[in-house]
C-alpha positions in Angstrom: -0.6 20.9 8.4 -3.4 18.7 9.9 -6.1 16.5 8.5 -8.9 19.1 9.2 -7.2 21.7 6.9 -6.0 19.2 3.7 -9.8 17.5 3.5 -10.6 21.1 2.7 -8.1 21.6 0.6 -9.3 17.9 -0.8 -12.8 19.0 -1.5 -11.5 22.8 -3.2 -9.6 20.1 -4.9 -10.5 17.2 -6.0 -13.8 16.3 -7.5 -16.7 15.0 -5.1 -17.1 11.5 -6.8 -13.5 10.7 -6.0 -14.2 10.5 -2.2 -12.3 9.6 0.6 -13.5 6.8 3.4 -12.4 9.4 6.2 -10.5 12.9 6.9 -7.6 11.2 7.6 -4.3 11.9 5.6 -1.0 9.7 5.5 2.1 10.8 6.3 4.4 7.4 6.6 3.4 3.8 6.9 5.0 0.4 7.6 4.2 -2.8 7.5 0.3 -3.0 8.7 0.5 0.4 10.7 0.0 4.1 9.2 1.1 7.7 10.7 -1.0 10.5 10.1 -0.1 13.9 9.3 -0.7 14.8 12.9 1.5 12.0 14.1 -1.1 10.0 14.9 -1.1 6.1 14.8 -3.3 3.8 12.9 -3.5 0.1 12.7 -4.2 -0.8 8.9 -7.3 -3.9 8.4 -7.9 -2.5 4.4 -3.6 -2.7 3.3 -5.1 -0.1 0.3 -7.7 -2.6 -0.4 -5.9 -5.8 -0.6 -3.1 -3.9 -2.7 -0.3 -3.9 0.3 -0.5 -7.9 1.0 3.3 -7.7 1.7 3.1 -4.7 3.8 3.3 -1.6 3.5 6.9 -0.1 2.5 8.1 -4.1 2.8 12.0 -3.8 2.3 12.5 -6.5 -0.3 10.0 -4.6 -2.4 11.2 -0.5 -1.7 14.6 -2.0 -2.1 13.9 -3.5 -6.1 11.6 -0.3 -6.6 14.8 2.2 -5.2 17.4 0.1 -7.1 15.4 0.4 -10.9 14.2 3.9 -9.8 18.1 4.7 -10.3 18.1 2.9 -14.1 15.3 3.8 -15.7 11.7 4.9 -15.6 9.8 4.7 -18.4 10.5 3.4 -22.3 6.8 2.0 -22.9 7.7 -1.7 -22.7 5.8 -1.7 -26.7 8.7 0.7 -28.1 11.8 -0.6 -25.6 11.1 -3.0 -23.6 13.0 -4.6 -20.7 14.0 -7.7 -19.2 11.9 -7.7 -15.8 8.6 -7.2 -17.8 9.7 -10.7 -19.4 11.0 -12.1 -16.4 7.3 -10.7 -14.2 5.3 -12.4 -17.1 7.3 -15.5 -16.5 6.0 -16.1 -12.9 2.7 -14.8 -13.3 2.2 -17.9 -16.4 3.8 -20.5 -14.1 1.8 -19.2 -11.1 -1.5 -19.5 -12.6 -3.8 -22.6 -12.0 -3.2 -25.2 -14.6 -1.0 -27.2 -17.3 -1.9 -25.5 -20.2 1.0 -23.7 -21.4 0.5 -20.1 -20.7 0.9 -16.1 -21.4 0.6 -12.5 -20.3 0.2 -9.1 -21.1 1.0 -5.9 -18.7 -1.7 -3.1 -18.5 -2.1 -0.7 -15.0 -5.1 -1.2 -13.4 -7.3 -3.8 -12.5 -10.4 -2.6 -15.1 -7.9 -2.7 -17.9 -6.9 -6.2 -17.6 -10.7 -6.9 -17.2 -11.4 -4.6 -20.5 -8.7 -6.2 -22.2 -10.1 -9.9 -21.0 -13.2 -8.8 -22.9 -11.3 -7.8 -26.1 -9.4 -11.0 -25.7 -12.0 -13.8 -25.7 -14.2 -11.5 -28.3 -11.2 -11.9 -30.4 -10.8 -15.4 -30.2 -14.4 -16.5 -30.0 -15.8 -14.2 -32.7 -18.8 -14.5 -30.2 -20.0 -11.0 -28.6 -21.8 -11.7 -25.3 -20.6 -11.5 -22.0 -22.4 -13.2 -18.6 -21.2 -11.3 -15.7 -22.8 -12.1 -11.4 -25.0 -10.0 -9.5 -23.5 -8.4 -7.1 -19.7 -8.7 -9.0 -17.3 -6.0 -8.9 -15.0 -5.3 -12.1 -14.0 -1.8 -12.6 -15.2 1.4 -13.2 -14.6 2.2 -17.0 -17.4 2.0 -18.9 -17.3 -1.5 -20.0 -16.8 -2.7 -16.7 -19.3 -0.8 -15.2 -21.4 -2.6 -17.5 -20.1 -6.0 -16.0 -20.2 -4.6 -12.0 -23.1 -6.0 -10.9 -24.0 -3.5 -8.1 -25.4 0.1 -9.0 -24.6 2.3 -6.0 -22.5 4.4 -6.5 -20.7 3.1 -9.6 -23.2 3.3 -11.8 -25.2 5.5 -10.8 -25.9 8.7 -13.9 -23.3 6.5 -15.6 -25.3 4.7 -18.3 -25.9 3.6 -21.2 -23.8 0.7 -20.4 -22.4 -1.8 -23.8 -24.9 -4.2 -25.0 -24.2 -8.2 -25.1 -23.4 -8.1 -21.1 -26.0 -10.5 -19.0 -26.3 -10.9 -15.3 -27.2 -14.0 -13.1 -27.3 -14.8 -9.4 -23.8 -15.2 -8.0 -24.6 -18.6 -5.6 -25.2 -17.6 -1.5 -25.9 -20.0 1.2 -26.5 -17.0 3.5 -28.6 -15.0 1.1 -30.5 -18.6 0.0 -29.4 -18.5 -3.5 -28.4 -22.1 -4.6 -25.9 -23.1 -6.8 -28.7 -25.0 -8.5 -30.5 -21.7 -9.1 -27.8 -19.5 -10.1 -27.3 -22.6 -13.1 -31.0 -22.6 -13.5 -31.1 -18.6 -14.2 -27.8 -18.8 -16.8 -29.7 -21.7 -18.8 -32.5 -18.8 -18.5 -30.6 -16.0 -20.3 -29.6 -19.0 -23.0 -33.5 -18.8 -23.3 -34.7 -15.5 -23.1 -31.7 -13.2 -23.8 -28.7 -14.8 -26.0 -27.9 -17.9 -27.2 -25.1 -20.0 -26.2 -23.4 -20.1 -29.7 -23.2 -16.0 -29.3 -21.5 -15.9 -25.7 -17.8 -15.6 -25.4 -17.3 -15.5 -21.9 -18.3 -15.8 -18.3 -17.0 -13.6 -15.7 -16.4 -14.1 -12.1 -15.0 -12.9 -9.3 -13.9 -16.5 -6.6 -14.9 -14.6 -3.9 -16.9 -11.8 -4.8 -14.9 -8.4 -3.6 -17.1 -5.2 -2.9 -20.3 -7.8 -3.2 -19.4 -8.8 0.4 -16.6 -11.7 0.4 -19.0 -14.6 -0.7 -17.3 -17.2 -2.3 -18.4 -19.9 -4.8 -17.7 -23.2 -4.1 -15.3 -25.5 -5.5 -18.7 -27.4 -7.1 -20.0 -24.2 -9.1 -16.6 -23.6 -10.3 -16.1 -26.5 -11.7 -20.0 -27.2 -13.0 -19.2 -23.5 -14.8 -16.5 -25.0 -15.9 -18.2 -27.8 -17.7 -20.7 -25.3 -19.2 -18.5 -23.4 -20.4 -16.5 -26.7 -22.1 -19.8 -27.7 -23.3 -20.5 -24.4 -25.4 -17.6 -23.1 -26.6 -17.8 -20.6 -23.9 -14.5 -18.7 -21.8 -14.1 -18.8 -18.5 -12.5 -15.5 -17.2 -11.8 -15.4 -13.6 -11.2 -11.9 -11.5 -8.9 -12.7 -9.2 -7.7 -9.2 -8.9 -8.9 -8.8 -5.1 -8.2 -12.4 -4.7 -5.2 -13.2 -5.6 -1.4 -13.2 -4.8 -1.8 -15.7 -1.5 -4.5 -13.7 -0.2 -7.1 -16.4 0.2 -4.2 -19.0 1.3 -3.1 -19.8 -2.4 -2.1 -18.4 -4.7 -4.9 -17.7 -6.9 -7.8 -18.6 -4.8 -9.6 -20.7 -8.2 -6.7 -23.4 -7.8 -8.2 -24.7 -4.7 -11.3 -25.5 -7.3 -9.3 -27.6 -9.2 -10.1 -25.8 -12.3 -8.0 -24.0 -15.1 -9.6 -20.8 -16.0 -9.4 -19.8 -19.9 -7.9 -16.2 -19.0 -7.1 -14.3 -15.1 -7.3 -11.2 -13.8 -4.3 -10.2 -11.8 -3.8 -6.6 -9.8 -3.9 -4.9 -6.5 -1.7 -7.3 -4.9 0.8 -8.1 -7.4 3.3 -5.2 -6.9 3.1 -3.9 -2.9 1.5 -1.0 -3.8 2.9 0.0 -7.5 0.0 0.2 -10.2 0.5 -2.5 -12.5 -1.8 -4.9 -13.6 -2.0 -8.3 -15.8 -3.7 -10.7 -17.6 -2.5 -14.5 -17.8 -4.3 -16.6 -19.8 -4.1 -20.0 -21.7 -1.6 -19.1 -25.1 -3.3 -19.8 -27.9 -6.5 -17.8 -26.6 -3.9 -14.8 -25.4 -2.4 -15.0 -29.2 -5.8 -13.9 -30.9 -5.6 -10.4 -31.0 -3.4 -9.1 -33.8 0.0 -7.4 -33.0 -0.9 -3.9 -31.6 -4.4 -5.1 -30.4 -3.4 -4.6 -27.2 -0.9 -2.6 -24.8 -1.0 0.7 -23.6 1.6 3.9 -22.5 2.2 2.6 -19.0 1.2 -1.0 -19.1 4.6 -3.4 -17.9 6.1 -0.2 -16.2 9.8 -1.0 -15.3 9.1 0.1 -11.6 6.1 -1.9 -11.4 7.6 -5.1 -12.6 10.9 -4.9 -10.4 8.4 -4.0 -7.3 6.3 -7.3 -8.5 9.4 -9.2 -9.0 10.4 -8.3 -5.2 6.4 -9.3 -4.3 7.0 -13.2 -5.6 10.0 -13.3 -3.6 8.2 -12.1 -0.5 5.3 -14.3 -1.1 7.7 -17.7 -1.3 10.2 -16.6 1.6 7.9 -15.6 4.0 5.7 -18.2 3.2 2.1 -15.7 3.0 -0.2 -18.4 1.1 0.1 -20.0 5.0 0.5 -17.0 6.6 -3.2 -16.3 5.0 -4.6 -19.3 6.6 -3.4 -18.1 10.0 -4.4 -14.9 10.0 -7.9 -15.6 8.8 -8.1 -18.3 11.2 -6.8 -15.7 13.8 -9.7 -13.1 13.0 -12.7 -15.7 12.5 -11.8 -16.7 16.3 -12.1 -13.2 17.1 -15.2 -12.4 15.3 -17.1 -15.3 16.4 -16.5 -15.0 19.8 -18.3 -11.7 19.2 -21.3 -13.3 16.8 -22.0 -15.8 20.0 -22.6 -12.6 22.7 -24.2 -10.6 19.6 -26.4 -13.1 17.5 -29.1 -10.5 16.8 -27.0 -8.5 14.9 -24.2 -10.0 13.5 -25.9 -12.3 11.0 -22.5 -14.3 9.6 -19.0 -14.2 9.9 -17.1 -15.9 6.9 -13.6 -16.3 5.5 -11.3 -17.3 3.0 -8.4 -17.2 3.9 -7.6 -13.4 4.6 -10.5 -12.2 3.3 -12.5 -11.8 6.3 -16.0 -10.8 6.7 -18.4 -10.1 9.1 -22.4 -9.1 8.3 -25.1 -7.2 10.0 -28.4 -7.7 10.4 -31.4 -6.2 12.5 -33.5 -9.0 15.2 -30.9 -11.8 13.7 -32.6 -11.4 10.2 -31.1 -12.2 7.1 -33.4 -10.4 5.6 -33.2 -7.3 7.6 -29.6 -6.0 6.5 -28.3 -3.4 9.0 -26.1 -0.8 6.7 -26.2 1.6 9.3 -24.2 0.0 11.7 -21.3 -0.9 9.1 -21.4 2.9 8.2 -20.9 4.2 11.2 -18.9 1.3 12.7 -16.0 2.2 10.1 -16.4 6.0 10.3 -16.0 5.2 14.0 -13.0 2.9 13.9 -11.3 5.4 11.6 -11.5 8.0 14.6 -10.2 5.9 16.8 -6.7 5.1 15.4 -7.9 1.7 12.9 -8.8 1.6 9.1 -11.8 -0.5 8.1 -13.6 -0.9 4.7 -17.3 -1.8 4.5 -19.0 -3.1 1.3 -21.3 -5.7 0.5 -24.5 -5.6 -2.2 -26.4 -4.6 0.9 -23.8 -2.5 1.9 -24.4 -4.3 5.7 -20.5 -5.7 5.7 -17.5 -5.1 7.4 -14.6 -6.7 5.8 -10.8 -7.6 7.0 -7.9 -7.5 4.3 -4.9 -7.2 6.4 -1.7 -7.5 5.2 -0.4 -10.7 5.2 2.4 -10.0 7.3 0.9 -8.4 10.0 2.0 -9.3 13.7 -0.6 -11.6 15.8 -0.1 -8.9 18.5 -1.1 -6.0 16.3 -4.4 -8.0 14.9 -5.3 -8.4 19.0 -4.8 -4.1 19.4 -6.8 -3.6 16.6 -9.5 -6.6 17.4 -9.2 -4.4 20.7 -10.6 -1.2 18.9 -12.9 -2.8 16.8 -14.9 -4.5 19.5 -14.8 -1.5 21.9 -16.3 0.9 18.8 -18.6 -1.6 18.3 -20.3 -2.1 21.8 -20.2 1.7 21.7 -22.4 1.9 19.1 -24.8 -1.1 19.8 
């Protein structure tokens, strides 16, 4: 068996839109390093798109998963449920920013708990729009593709999309798109497309995921915040890429200061088990009617003991500062490459460990250079290192390493990275 022979067999097998970043097939993995089938080694920058934040195959995590796998698999948590599902809900509603008492409900992906933040504040607002950010990722379902704020490829032959959803600028000091105008452009739609009185919520992602890793600062938080106060409005924060101590807290809206109205939560909340959540302020989480929401798999018993084991990990091992380290660690990598490349690496930004770095053509900002972030990860994935581009202008190169990677490890793949990169340039 080798990795030449099973993409074949992929593409016999599996539809085309469900694509794969390169012909490279896993065999084992540990911590922040993967095997291939043909035994070959590959350091790990993506951790299954900031889903593995603990590390691959972490012990603390296979061990919980291996002890319930010998229990129990499956009851549906709405027909029997179980005490880790109550006990997982418990941490997520005292881990999430602010004092107002709390609740949760389990679904399995991360565009369910966004779908299901929709139902939620339509349910308790009686209001049917929806503001959503250019450039914002939420899911691929049909609502959410609505939200998602980027058309290729996840929306495109996809439409019609639901009605009542509006876009505005998501705020970008690089891309020259103030805070003041983004605020300007809401009190637009108020205008032109819905009035306040019929929105019930604003979506947005702290630092915005397959847009690029911009992040909104603490001061538009907290001014959407007050707009949202002012007008009856919800705040809905996706944190599903964000959180669980990937930007250096917890949930990377806490170090706004502000208390969102309901959370995403996913990816990296169970080391690599599909389960997902949303947490949200009580009496807003209470407004659907018993049996508005759930689904078959949502809370599964392996999932919660594996995202029992995660919280652990997280607090032991200390990963909101482990974060702050490694992002630190890449940035002074990264620049050090910005300063001999200025032409073409336009930015290099972080929070926390989610790490970004953006190309541009003649040190343009408004000459994006997709090309190069293309063939830069297609490159890095031949040579024994997995990288994940994205970005509205698809012209970025991001870094979500697990959170427990070794220093040493970051330097052999910094290693490859650079070396691809001069190749190509």
């Amino acid at each position: 068996m080798n990795n030449a022979d099973l993409q074949k067999r992929k593409e016999s097998a599996i539809a085309r839109g469900q694509g794969n970043m390169a012909p490279v097939y896993v065999d084992r993995a540990l911590n922040a390093e993967i095997w291939d089938v043909e035994g070959k080694r590959h350091i790990d920058f993506g951790a299954g798109i900031a889903v593995v934040n603990t590390g691959h195959n972490h012990p603390k995590v296979k061990a919980a998963v291996l002890a319930q796998v010998e229990r129990f698999t499956h009851t549906c948590v709405m027909v029997s449920p179980y005490e880790s599902a109550v006990a997982l809900a418990e941490k997520l509603n005292a881990a999430a920013p602010g004092n107002t008492p709390k609740k949760s409900i389990f679904v399995t992906t991360g565009a369910e708990a966004v779908e299901n933040c929709v139902k939620i504040a339509r349910a308790y607002t009686g209001r049917p729009g929806i503001i959503a950010f250019n450039g914002g990722f939420h899911g691929r379902t049909n609502m959410t593709m609505g939200l998602t704020g980027k058309v290729n490829p996840y929306k495109i032959g996809f439409g019609p999309f639901p009605s009542d959803i509006f876009h505005i600028p998501y705020p970008n000091d690089y891309l020259g798109i103030t805070e003041e105008q983004a605020l300007e452009d809401l009190n637009l739609r108020f205008t032109c497309d819905i009035e306040p009185s019929r929105v019930a919520a604003i979506i947005i992602e702290p630092v915005q995921g397959e847009g690029g890793f911009y992040q909104a600062s603490a001061s538009f938080l907290q001014k959407l915040r007050t707009l949202c106060d002012d007008h009856g409005i919800l705040l809905i924060m996706d944190e599903i890429q964000s959180g669980f101590a990937r930007t250096g807290t917890m949930f990377c809206h806490e170090q706004a200061g502000i208390e969102a109205d309901l959370m995403t939560a996913a990816k990296g909340i169970a080391g690599g088990f599909p389960i997902a959540a949303v947490v949200g302020k009580a009496e807003i989480m209470d407004a659907p009617i018993p049996g508005g929401l759930g689904g078959t798999y949502g809370g599964s018993p392996v999932g919660c003991a594996a995202g029992l084991a995660v919280f652990d990990v997280i607090e032991e091992e200390k990963l909101c500062e482990r974060a702050v380290e490694i992002g630190a660690y890449f940035v002074k990598h990264l620049t050090a490459m910005q300063a001999e490349y200025p032409q073409i690496i336009g930015d290099v930004r972080h929070a926390g460990a989610m790490i970004a770095m953006e190309f541009v053509h003649d040190g343009d900002v408004s000459k994006p250079y997709p090309e190069l972030a293309k063939k830069l990860s297609a490159k890095a994935a031949a040579n024994g290192l997995v990288l994940l581009s994205c970005g509205i202008r698809g012209n970025v190169i991001r870094f979500l390493p697990a959170l427990t990677i070794e220093m040493a490890i970051i330097d052999e793949g910094m290693d490859i990275f650079k070396r691809c990169f001069k190749e190509l340039v």
